[in-house]
Structure formats: structure tokens, C-alpha cells
N, C-alpha and C positions, 0 to 999 in steps of 0.2 A: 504494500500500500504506500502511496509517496507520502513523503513528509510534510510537517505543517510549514507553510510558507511565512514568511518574514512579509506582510503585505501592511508596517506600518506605514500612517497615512504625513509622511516628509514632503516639507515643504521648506522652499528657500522666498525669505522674506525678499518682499519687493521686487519679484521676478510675473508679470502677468503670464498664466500660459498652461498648457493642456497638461493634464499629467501620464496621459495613458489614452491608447485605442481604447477605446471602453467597446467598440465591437465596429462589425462593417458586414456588408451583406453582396452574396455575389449568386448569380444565376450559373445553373449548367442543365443542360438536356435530362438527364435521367437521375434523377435525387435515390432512387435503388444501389444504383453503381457509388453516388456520392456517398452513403449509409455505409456503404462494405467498404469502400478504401478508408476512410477516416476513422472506422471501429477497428480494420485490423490495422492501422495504422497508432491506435491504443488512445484513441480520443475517446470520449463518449456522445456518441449522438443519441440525440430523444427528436423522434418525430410530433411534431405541435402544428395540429391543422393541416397545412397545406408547406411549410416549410422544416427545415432540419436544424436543431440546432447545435454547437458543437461544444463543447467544455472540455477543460483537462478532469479527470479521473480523480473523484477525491478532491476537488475546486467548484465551490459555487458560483464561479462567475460563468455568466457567458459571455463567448470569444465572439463568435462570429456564428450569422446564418445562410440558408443555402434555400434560395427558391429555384424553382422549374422555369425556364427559358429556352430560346432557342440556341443559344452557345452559352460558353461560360462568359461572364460578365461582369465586371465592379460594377454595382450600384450606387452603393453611398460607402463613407466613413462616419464613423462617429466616434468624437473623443469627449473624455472627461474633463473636469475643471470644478475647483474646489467651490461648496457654495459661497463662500466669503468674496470669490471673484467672479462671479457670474454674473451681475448686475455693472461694477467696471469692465466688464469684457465685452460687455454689448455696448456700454459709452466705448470705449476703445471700436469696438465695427464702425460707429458712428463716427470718429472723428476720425477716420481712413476714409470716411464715405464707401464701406463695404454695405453694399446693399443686400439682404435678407432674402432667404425665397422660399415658399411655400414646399412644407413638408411632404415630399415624395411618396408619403405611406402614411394612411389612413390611422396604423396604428402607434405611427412615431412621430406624434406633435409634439412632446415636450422638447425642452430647450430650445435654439436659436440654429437656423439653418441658411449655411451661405453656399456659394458656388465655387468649386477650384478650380483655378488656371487653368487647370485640363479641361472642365467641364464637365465631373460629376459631381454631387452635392455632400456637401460634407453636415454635419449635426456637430455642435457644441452643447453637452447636456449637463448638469451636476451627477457626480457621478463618484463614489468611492474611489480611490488609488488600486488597478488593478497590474500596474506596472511596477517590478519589482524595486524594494526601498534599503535592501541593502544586498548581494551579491549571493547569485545565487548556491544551492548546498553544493558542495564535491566531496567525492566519496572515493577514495582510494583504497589500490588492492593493499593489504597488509603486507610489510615486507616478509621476506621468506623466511620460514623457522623451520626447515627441515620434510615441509610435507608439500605435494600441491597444493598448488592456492587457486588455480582454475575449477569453475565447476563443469561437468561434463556435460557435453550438449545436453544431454537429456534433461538435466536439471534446470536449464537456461529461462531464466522468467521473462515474461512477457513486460516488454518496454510500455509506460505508461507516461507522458511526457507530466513536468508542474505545471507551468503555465506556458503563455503565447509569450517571446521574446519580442520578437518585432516582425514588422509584415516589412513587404519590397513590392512599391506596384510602380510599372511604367510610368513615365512622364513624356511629354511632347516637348520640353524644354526645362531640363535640370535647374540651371539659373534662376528662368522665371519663378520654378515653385519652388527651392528652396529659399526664394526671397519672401514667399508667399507664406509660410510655413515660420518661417521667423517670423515676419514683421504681424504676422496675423494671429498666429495660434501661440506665437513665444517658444516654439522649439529652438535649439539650439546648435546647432554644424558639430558632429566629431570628428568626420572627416570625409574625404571629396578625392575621386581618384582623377586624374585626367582634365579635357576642355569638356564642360557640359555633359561629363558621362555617368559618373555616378553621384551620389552623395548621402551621409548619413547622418542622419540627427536626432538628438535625444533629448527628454525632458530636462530644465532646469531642477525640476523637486524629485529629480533621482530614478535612475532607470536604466535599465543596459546599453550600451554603448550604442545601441541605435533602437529607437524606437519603433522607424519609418524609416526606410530609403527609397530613393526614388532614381531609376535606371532610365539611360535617353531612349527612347522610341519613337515611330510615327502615331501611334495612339497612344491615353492612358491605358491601365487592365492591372489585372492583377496578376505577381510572378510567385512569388513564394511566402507563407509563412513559416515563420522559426517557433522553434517548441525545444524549451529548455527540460533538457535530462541530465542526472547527477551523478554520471559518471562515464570515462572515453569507452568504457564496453556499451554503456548501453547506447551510444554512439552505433558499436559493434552487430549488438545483438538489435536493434531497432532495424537496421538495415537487411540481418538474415530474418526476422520476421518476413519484411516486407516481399524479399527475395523468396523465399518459401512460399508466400501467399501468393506469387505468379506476379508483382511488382519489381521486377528487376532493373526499370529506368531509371536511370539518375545521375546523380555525379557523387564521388566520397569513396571511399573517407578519406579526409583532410584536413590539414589545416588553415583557418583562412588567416590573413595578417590584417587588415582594419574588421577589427574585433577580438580578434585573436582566438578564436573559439572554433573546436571541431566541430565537423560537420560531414553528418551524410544528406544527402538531399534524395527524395526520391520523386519518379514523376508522376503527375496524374494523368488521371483520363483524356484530359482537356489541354495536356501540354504545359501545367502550371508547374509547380513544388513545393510539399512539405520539409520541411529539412527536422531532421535530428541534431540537437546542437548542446554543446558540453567546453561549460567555463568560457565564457564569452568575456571579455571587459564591462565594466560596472562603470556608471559616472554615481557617485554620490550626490546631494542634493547642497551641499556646501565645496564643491571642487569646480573648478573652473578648469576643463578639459584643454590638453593643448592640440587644438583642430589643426589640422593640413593637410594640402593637396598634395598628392602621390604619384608618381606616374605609375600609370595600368599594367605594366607588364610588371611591375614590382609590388602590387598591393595586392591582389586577388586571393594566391594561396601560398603558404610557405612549403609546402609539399603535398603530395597526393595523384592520383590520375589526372592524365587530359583532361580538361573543361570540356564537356558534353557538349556538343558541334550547334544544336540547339539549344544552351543554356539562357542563354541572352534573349530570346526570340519570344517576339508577344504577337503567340498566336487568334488572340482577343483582337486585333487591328487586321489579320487575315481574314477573319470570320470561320476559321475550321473548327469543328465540332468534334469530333475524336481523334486522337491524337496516338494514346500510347492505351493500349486497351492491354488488360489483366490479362498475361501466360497461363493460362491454369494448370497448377503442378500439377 
């Protein structure tokens, strides 16, 4: 069973600004197929009505949900914000002259809802801190005292991630929305690889080293989200899960260098990625990170396999509908 999370609610005075995805919602063709990747993928989905919704195992929060569409889809984001700043963070829309726009969803009026640079809508709601507030748990092998210390496959327990680390969705223009993401939601840059190519940014009141990133594309969409596990096996063994289940796409194991955290990625249905991820970078809610740009061929990974030929590619701007369909062992 995972462990209790450290999800106190840190804040850095005098910083306006979001503190966590509090969730986001994306379309894909067949919410059946989305049910079985994400359950053996060790998420827990519960079906509600007419959509899916997903949690970590042993976490009350919900991450994210999944309606029926004709491809897969970002629809909105929504992030949190403490209630003490919800009333100055609508005078702050106001004095950007960020104009408001009527809630996309019948059942998601509260809070304040604007438009992104890209052009899907984002929500500003009050919301608990669901973004982690001090560094997540690691759990190492015991050094050796004369016996094995591996367990044998058979024994090998089923990967359950803690929480959502950060999502990665396309951008039509890096620049533009990481200006947009500052000057608007009070995010903050950790770091930015390249002209216009990637970039990452994290909460002021404390949160992993990227909350959000946003990769250049022709459309926005959505690429990957990260799911924190506490330890480089289960890194390991989350990937032979997935690989046993007939999910063999992906990219991993590795290591990446802006964030520093392993990772297996695997792919879905729809050409997106879950990633498994172990020991990332932390920004505390009193540190002032030292951001910079890196060049690309030196920031991606510090070791691991070729970068999957399709990693980068948002197949949300092609309009294709299956992508990597389940091997069945």
C-alpha cells in the first residue's frame, strides 16, 4: 500500500500564483481501452456517468478525467490557488485586462475561467495543495549483508504510483506561454532547453521541479503525464508490468538531466505517455531555483536508450486516432 504523502498546505509569502494542477480533462475514442491501460498501469479509475476518472491508489485527490471523443484531446486545465488569493487573482486578470470566459462544462462553474495562448481554457479554482510540499519518499535497496536482497520475479509487487508529478502538453509557441504562465498564473521557469523548444516551470509554494512543461509544436495537446514512485525498481518493475500487459511502447529506463529523475515512459493508445518516475528535483517553497537554458542535445537524458523516433510528436495536431494498440501476451 503506498505511503502517506507529505501534502502540507506551503506557501511563500507575497508570491501571487497557482499551486498545483488540481486536474484537467482530455477526450479519447474508447474510454474501455482508456479503463485497462490506466488500471494496469496501477492508477485507479472509477467510472462516474458518462466519464473516467483517475487517482493514484490510496490518494483522494482526483488527477485528471477522460470523456469519449473523437480522438484524444486536451480540453481544459485546471489549477488550484489558495483561498486567501482568489479574490486578488481575479483583480490581478483585471488589471492584465485578461478577459474571463464562460465555463466549458455545465458541471464546472466554480472558480474563474480564462483562455490560453494556445487556445484551450484553463479554470482557476480554490483548491487544496495537491502538488507535492516537501520531496518526494525514496526507498533504497538495503546494502548487502550476506544474503540476496532481490526479490524473485514471482514475488515482484504491483507498481502503484503517489501522486501526478507534473503533466507536458504541446504549445504553438514556448515563449509566448511561458510568458503567459508566469505573468498570469505566477508559475515560475526551472529550466528551458534550446530556442523556443522546451521549458519547465514550477510552483513558487513548493512543488517538483516542474509542475507543467510545455514542448514546441504546430498545435497545443497533451504529451505525457509523470507519476511519482519511491523507488528506481519500481521504475523497473512498473515498466515489466506494463510490458507483460502487451504495453511495450515507450522510451526508459533513464535518466533525464533537467529534473534529474528516472524515468520509464510508456505509450498509449492515442500516441500520448504515462511515464514512471523516481526522485525527481524538489523546488521548496522558500528556495529560489537557479533557472537556465541548456542546449538540447545536452539536457534531455544523462543515459538510457535512443529517444523513441516518435517521442516528441503530437499526434493531437495530426488528428490520428490509434496509435500504439495493446500486444496481447
Amino acid at each position: 500500500m503506498n505511503k502517506p504523502l507529505t501534502m502540507a498546505q506551503t506557501k511563500r509569502q507575497g508570491s501571487l500564483a497557482v499551486h498545483s494542477i488540481d486536474e484537467f480533462v482530455i477526450t479519447v475514442p474508447d474510454l474501455a481501452v482508456a479503463e485497462e491501460f490506466y488500471t494496469l498501469f496501477g492508477l485507479e479509475v472509477k467510472r462516474v456517468g458518462d466519464e473516467l476518472e483517475i487517482y493514484a491508489v490510496g490518494n483522494a485527490h482526483r488527477y485528471f478525467r477522460i470523456r469519449k471523443g473523437p480522438k484524444k484531446r486536451l480540453q481544459w486545465m485546471t489549477y488550484g490557488i489558495y483561498a486567501e488569493d482568489f479574490d486578488p487573482f481575479k483583480a490581478h486578470l483585471a488589471t492584465l485586462a485578461i478577459p474571463t470566459i464562460a465555463s466549458p462544462d455545465p458541471t464546472a462553474k466554480d472558480g474563474v475561467w480564462i483562455m490560453s495562448p494556445d487556445g484551450f481554457p484553463i479554470q482557476v479554482r480554490v483548491a487544496k495543495k495537491s502538488s507535492p510540499s516537501a520531496p518526494p519518499i525514496r526507498v533504497f535497496t538495503p546494502a548487502s549483508n550476506g544474503v540476496g536482497r532481490s526479490p524473485n520475479k514471482s514475488k515482484v509487487h504491483k507498481v502503484h504510483p503517489q501522486y501526478l508529478s507534473h503533466v507536458l502538453i504541446f504549445t504553438k509557441n514556448v515563449d509566448r506561454s511561458l510568458a503567459f504562465y508566469e505573468k498570469v498564473l505566477g508559475l515560475r521557469l526551472s529550466d528551458s532547453a534550446g530556442e523556443d523548444l522546451i521549458a519547465f516551470v514550477h510552483s513558487p509554494h513548493g512543488s517538483d521541479h516542474h509542475l507543467l512543461a510545455m514542448l514546441k509544436s504546430d498545435d497545443y495537446g497533451y504529451h505525457h503525464t509523470s507519476w511519482a514512485v519511491e523507488s528506481i525498481d519500481d521504475v523497473g518493475f512498473g515498466s515489466m508490468q506494463m510490458r507483460d500487459a502487451g504495453y511495450t511502447e515507450g522510451w526508459g529506463v533513464g535518466r533525464h538531466v533537467l529534473g534529474s529523475n528516472y524515468f520509464r515512459y510508456v505509450q498509449d493508445p492515442w500516441g500520448g505517455f504515462s511515464e514512471y518516475s523516481y526522485d525527481i528535483d524538489f523546488v521548496p517553497h522558500d528556495l529560489d531555483w537557479p533557472a537556465k537554458n541548456h542546449p538540447p542535445d545536452d539536457s534531455l537524458y544523462a543515459w538510457g536508450p535512443d529517444v523513441k523516433p516518435d517521442f516528441g510528436h503530437n499526434y493531437e495536431a495530426d488528428g490520428q486516432v490509434f496509435i500504439s494498440p495493446r500486444k496481447k501476451p
